[in-house]
C-alpha positions in Angstrom: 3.5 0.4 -13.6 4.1 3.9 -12.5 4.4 5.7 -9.4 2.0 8.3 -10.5 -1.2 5.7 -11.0 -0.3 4.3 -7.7 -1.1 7.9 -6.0 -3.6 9.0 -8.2 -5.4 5.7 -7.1 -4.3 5.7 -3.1 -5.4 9.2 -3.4 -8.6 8.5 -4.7 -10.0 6.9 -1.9 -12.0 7.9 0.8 -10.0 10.5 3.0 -7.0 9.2 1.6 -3.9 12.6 2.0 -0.4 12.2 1.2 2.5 13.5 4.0 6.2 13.2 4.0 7.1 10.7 6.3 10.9 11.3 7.3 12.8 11.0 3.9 9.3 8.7 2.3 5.8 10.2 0.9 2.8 8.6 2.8 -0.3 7.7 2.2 -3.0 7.9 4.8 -6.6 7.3 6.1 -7.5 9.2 9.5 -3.3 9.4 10.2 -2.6 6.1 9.9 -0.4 4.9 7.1 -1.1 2.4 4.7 1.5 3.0 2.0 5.1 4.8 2.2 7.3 5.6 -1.3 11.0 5.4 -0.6 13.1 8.0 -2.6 13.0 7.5 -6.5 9.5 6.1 -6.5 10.7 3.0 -7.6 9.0 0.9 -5.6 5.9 1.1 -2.3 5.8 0.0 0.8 2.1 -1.7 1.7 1.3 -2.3 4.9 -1.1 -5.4 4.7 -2.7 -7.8 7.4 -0.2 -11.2 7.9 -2.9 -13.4 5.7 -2.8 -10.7 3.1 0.8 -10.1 2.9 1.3 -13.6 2.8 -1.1 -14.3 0.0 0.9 -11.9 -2.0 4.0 -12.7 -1.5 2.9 -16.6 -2.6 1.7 -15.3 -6.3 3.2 -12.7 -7.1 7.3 -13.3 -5.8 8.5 -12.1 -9.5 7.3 -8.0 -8.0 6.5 -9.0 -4.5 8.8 -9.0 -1.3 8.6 -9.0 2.2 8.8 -5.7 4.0 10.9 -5.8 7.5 11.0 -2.8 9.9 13.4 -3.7 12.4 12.5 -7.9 13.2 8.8 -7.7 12.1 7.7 -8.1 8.9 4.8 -5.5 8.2 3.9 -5.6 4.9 5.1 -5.7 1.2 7.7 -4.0 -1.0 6.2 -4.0 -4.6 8.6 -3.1 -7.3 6.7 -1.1 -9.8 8.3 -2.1 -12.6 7.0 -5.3 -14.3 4.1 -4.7 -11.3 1.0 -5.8 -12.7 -1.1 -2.5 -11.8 -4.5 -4.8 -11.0 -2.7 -6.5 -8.3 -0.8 -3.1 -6.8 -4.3 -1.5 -6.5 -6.2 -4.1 -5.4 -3.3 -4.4 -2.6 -3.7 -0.3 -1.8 -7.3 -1.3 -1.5 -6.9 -3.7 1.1 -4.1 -1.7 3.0 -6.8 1.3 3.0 -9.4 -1.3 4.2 -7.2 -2.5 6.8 -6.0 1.1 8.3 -9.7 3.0 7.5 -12.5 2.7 10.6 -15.0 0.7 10.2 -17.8 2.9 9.5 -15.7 4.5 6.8 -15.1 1.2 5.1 -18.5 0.8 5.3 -19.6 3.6 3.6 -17.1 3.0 1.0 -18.5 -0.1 0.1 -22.0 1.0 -1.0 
């Protein structure tokens, strides 16, 4: 998969902008991230709920790691290449969900 599906897709949803975020690109709904891209684009950060991130990690390990900022784990490292690009959005999606208020998920949803 490539980097530049992944932010035409995070960037396509409601809200979504993209911000630098120390030497990482962000992606965020109302400030709050819900994907970072480390240097080379090679891979995305996705900051999912614990049921979420779990479920991911469980089947899809072959692309799929844990994410750890300092001793928490906060979400999932996908490595784009060999990522299956349903999953990767469908995981954006529910990152976006998860940061986006309520009212704006909502209205998304119709």
């Amino acid at each position: 998969m490539k980097y530049s599906t992944v932010r035409n897709y995070a960037l396509s949803l409601p809200e979504a902008t993209e911000a630098p975020h120390f030497k990482y690109q962000s992606f965020r709904v109302r400030d709050k991230i819900f994907v970072t891209v480390p240097p080379g684009e090679e891979a995305i950060h996705i900051f999912l709920p614990e049921a979420q991130r779990e479920q991911a990690l469980a089947l899809h390990p072959h692309f799929i790691e844990k994410l750890v900022w300092g001793s928490s784990v906060t979400g999932v490292r996908v490595t784009l290449a060999g990522a299956e690009p349903a999953v990767v959005k469908a995981l954006v999606l529910a990152a976006w969900q998860h940061k986006a208020p309520k009212a704006l998920r909502d209205a998304h949803g119709r």
